[in-house]
C-alpha positions in Angstrom: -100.7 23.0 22.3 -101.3 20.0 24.3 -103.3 18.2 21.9 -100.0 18.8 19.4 -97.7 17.8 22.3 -99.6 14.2 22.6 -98.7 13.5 18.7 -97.6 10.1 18.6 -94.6 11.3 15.5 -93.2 13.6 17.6 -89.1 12.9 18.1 -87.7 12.6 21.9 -87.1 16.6 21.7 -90.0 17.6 20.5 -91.7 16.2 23.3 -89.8 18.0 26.2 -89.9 21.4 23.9 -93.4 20.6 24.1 -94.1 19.3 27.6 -91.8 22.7 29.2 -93.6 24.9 26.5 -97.5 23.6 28.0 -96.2 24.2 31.4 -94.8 27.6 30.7 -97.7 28.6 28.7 -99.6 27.3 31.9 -97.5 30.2 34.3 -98.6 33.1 31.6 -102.0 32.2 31.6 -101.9 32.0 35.5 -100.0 35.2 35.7 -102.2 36.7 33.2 -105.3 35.9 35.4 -103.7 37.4 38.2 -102.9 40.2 36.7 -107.0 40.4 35.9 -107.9 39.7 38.9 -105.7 42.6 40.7 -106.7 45.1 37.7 -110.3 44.6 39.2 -109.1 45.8 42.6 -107.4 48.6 41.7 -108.1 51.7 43.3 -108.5 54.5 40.6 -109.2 58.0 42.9 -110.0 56.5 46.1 -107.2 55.1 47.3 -103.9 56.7 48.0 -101.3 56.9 45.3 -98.7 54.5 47.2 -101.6 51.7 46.7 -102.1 52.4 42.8 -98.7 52.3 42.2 -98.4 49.3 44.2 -100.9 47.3 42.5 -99.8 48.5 39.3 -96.5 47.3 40.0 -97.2 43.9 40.9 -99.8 43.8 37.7 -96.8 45.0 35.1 -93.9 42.6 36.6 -97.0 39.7 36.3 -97.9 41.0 32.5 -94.0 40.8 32.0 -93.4 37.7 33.6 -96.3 36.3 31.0 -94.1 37.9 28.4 -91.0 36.2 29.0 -92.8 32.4 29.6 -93.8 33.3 25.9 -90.2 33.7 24.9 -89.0 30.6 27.0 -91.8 28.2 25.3 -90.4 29.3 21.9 -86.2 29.0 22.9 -87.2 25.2 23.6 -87.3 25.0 19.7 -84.1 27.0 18.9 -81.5 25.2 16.9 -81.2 23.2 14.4 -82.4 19.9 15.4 -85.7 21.6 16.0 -86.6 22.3 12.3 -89.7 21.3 10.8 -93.7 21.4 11.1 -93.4 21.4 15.0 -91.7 24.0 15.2 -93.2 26.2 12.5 -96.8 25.7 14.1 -95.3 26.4 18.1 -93.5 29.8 17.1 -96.7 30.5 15.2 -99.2 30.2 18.0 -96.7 31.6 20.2 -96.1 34.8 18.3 -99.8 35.4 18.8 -99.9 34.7 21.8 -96.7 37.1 22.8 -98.1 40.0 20.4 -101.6 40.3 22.7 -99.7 39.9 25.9 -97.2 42.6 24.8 -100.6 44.3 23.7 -102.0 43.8 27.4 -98.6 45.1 28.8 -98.7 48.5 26.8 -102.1 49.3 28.0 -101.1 48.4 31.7 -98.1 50.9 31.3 -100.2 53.3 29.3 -103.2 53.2 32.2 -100.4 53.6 35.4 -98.5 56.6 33.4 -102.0 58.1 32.5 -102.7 58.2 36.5 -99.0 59.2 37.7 -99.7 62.0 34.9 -103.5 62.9 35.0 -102.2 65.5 31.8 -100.3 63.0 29.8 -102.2 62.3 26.4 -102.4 58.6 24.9 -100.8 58.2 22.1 
């Protein structure tokens, strides 16, 4: 993304899409990481239940909040006068990028139900 973002054909709106999409991108990935990091703190049987859910909360609302800097890089592009290769490639990477985070999310929810429900199944 930012070697596409210093393109020197780029028009004028391009570039800001761009420019607020690398900086979005730059939250989820620092969001994501946090999330990672916490995940590797989290208490699975010793701790008390308060403190699971706790953690788990703060690592779904990060996951999310990666989620929705996904869908904010690719609004930048919406409309008309954003048609064209730029835009094609962005949504492109971006729907990757959204699909393995949404991934990451459902696992996160699947992993904090599993241990509020010992009994519950995966589907």
């Amino acid at each position: 993304m930012k070697k596409l973002s210093k393109d020197q054909g780029l028009k004028p709106r391009e570039v800001i899409a761009m420019a607020d999409c690398v900086e979005v991108l730059g939250d989820s990935v620092y969001e994501l990481q946090r999330s990672m990091e916490e995940m590797a703190r989290v208490e699975g049987g010793g701790g008390s239940s308060s403190d699971f859910e706790f953690q788990m909360s703060n690592i779904e609302t990060w996951v999310s909040a990666a989620l929705t800097d996904d869908d904010t890089c690719t609004e930048g592009f919406a409309g008309n006068a954003m048609n064209g290769v730029v835009k094609t490639m962005v949504r492109s990477y971006i729907v990757k990028v959204a699909h393995l985070t949404s991934n990451a999310l459902a696992i996160v929810n699947n992993y904090a139900a599993t241990h509020n429900n010992p009994h519950a199944t995966s589907p």
